[in-house]
C-alpha positions in Angstrom: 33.4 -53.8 10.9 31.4 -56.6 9.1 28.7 -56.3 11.6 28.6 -52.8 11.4 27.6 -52.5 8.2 23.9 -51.9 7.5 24.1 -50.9 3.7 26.8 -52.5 1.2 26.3 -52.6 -2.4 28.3 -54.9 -5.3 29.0 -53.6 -8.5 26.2 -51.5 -8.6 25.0 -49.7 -12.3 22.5 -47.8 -13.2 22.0 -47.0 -16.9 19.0 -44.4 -18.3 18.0 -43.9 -21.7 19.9 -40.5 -23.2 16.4 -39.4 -24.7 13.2 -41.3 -26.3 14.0 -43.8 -28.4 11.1 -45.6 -30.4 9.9 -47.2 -33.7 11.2 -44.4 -35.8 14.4 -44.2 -34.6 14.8 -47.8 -35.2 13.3 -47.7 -39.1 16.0 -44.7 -39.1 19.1 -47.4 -38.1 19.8 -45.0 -35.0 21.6 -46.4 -32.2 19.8 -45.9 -28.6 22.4 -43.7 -26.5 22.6 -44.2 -22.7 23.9 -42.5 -20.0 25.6 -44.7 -17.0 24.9 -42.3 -14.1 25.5 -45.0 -11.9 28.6 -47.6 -13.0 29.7 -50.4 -11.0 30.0 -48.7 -7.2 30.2 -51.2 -4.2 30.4 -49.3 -1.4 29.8 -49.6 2.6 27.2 -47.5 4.8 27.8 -47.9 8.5 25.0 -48.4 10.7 24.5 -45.3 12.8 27.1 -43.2 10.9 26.5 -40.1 8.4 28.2 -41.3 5.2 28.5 -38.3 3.0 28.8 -38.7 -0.7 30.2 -35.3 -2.5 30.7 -34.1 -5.7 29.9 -31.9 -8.8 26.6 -31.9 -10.2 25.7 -34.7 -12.7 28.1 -37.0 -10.9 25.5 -39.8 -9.9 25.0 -38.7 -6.4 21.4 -38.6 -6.2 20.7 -41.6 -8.4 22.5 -43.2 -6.2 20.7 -42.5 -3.2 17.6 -43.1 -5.2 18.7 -46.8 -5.9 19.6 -47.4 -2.3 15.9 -46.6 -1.0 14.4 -48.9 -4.3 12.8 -45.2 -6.0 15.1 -46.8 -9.1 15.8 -50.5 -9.8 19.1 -51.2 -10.6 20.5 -52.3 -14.2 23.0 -54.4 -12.6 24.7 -55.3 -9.4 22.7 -55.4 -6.0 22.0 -53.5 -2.8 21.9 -55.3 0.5 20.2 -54.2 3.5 20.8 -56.3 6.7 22.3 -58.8 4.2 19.4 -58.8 2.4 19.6 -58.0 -1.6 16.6 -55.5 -1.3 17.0 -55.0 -5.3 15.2 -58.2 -5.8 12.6 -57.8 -3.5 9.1 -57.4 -5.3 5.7 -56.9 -4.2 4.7 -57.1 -0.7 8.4 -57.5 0.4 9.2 -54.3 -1.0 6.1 -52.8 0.2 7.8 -53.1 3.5 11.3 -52.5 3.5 10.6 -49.5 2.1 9.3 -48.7 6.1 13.0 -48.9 6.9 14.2 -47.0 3.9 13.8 -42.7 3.5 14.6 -40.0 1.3 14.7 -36.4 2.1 14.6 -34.8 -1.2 16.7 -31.7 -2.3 13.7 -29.3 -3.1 10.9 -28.9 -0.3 8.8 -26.9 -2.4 8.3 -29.2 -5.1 8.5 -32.2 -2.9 5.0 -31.2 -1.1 1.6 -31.5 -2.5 0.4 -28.1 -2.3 -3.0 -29.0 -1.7 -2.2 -31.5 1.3 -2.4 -29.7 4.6 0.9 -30.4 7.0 -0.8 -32.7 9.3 -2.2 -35.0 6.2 1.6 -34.6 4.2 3.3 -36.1 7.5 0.7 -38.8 8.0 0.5 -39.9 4.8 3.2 -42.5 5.0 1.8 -44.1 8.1 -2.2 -43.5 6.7 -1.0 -45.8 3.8 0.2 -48.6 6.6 -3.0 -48.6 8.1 -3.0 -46.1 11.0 -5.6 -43.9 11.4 -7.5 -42.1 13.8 -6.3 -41.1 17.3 -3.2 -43.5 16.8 -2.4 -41.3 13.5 -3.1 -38.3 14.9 -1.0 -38.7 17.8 1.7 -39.8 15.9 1.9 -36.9 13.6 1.6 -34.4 17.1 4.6 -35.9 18.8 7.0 -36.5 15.1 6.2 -32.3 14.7 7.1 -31.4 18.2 10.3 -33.6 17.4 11.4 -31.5 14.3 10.5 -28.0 15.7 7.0 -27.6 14.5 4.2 -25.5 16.4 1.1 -27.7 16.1 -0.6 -24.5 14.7 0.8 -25.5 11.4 -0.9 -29.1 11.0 -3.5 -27.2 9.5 -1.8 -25.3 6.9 -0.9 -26.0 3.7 3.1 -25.8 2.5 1.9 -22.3 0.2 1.9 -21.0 3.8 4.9 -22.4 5.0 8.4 -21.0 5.3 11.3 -22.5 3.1 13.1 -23.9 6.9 9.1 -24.8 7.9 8.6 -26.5 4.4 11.9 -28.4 4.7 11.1 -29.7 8.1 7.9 -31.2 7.1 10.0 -33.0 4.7 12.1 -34.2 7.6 9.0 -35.4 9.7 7.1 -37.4 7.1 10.4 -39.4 6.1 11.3 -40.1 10.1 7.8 -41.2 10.8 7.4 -44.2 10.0 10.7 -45.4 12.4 12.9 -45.7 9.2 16.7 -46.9 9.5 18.6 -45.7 6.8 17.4 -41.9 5.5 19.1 -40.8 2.4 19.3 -36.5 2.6 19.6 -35.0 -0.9 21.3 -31.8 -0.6 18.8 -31.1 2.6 19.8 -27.5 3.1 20.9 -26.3 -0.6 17.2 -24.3 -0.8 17.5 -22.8 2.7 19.3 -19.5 3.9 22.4 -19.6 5.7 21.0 -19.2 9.2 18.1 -22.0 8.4 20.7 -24.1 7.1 22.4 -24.4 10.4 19.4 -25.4 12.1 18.0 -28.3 9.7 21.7 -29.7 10.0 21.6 -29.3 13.8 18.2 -30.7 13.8 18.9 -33.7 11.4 22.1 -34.9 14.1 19.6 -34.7 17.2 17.2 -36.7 15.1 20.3 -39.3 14.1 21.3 -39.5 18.1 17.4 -39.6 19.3 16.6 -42.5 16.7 20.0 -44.6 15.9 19.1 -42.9 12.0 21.9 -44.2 9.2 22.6 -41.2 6.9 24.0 -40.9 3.6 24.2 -37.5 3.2 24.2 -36.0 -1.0 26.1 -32.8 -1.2 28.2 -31.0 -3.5 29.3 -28.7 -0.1 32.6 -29.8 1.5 31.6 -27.8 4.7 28.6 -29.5 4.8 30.2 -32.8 4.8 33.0 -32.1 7.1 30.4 -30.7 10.1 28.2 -34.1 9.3 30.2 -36.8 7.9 31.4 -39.6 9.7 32.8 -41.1 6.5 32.8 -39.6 2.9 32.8 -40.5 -0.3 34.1 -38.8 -3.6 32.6 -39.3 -6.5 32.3 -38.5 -10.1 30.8 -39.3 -13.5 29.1 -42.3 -12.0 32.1 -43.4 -10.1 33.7 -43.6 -6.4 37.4 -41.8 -6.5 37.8 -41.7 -2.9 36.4 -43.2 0.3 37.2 -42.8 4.0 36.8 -41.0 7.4 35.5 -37.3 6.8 38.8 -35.9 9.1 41.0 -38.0 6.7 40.4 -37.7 3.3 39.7 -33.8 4.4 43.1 -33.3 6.5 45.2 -35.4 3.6 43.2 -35.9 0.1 44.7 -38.2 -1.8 42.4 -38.4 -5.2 43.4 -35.0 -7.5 39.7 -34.2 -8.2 39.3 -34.4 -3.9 42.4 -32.3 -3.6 40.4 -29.7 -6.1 37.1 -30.1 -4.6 38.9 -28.9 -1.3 40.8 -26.1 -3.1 37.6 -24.6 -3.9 36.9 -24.2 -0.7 36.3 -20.9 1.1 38.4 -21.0 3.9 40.3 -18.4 6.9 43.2 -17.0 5.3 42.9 -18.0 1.6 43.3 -15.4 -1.0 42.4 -17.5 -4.1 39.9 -20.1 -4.7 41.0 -23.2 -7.2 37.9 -24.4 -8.9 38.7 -28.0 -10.5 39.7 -27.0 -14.0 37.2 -28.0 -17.2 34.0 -29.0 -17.2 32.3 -32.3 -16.1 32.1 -34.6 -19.1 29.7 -36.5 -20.7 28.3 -39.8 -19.2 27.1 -40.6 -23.1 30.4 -40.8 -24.1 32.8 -41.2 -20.4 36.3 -41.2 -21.3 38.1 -44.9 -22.3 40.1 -44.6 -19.0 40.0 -42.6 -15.8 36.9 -40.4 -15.9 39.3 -37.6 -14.6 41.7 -37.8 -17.1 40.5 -34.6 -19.2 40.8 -32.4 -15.8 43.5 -33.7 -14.3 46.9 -32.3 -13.8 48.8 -35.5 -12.8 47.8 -37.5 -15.9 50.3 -39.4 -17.2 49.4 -42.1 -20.8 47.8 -45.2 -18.5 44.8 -42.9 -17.1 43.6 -42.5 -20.8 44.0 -45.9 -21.4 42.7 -48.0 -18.5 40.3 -47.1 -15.5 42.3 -47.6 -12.1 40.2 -49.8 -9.3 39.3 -48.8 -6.2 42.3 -49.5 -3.7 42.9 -49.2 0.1 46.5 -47.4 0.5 46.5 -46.5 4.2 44.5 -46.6 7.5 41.1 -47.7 5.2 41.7 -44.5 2.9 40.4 -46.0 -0.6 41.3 -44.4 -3.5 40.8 -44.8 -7.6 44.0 -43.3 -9.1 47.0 -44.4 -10.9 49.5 -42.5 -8.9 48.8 -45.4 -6.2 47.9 -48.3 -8.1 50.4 -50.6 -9.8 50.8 -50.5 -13.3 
């Protein structure tokens, strides 16, 4: 499985600034808060697999996959790619592993210059690398046809585009520059229910056509079952639950999974089970388990101590007390 592994990451934190903090706050004796939307994740992305990370909103997800592609520099920990810790990299070497490295962000409409036409907006990540003319040109004709656009469009600008159209543009310029890994932030969450469908269809031709590493972002469990090889739970900052899509969806074994999936519109339920609460704050997490608040298996040790990240059966990982020793 060691081989296999094109992404891994050690003890990996990612701290922001709560709001400005500056000379007058300091003459004032406030403390600075922070917000640790990232704290101490090692995880494992399998090369040519769709790793899907799910959860709630505010949970870390996409900081994550921001610090994975080097859009954010860790405060701690590292990131390797092929073995290589790409959070030192600086300069030139940066420059270029950032080739290999994509995001598809969550918004396409905000995502696009709206000035750029399409042909320029796909281009531009090559244009910057030092193709140009026919080369560029040809490039950018072949990576449309590829995602489904009519090369009556390269002209346009994304005013004139379609939400699905829009998205797919998004999808071309991050595929082509031959990338490896491609982190998709909640790719379809802006799109109708019929365009959804086709992106996602479109994204696992893509993966199959070009040996493309995903990690999807998602806080939609359907989403990640008809995508995910592998998923991971998280929230607050932290990974609950790790393991084959089919598994941890078939047999959850984290409480906050088990309500995620109990929201779930499904054939046959009558009721949908929302995990109770609200998500709490990263500026002041809880002592313990992050869950702790919501959960309804708590017992005195979750608000006491955070439980680590254990395997308990057929590489199903899971961060909760009811497994760990204590």
């Amino acid at each position: 499985m060691a081989n296999d592994v094109l992404i891994r990451t050690e003890n990996l934190t990612k701290v922001f600034l709560a709001k400005n903090y500056g000379i007058i706050n300091r003459i004032l004796g406030e403390k600075p808060l922070y917000i640790k939307a990232v704290d101490d994740v090692t995880i494992e992305i399998i090369k040519g697999k769709t790793t899907a990370i799910v959860g709630e909103s505010g949970s870390g997800k996409t900081t994550l996959g921001r610090l994975l592609v080097t859009l954010e520099k860790p405060t701690s920990g590292r990131i390797y790619f092929r073995n290589v810790d790409i959070a030192k990299l600086k300069g030139g070497d940066l420059y270029n592993i950032r080739t290999k490295l994509q995001m598809v962000f969550q918004d396409p409409y905000s995502s696009l210059n709206p000035v750029m036409r399409v042909k320029d907006i796909i281009g531009e990540p090559l244009k910057n690398r030092g193709v140009k003319g026919k080369a560029l040109e040809e490039a950018v004709a072949r990576i449309m046809e590829e995602v489904g656009l009519d090369s009556s469009l390269a002209d346009r600008r994304p005013t004139e585009l379609s939400g699905g159209q829009k998205q797919r543009v998004a999808i071309a310029r991050a595929i082509i520059t031959n990338p490896e890994f491609v982190v998709l932030d909640e790719p379809t969450s802006a799109l109708d229910a019929s365009t959804q469908a086709q992106v996602l269809n479109l994204l696992i031709e893509l993966q199959v056509r070009h040996e493309l590493t995903y990690l999807l972002i998602t806080h939609n469990i359907a989403v990640a079952r008809y995508m995910g090889d592998y998923t991971m739970i998280m929230y607050m900052g932290k990974i609950f639950e790790v393991g084959e899509t089919n598994a941890i969806l078939k047999e959850p074994q984290h409480p906050y999974t088990q309500a995620l999936i109990d929201s779930l519109p499904d054939v046959g339920k009558t009721e949908l089970k929302p995990p109770s609460g609200e998500v709490g704050s990263l500026v002041n997490p809880p002592k313990g388990c992050r869950f702790y608040p919501r959960c309804p298996f708590r017992m005195d040790i979750c608000r006491e101590k955070e439980p680590p990240l254990i395997e308990i059966k057929d590489g199903i990982k899971v961060a909760c007390w009811l497994y760990a020793k204590h």
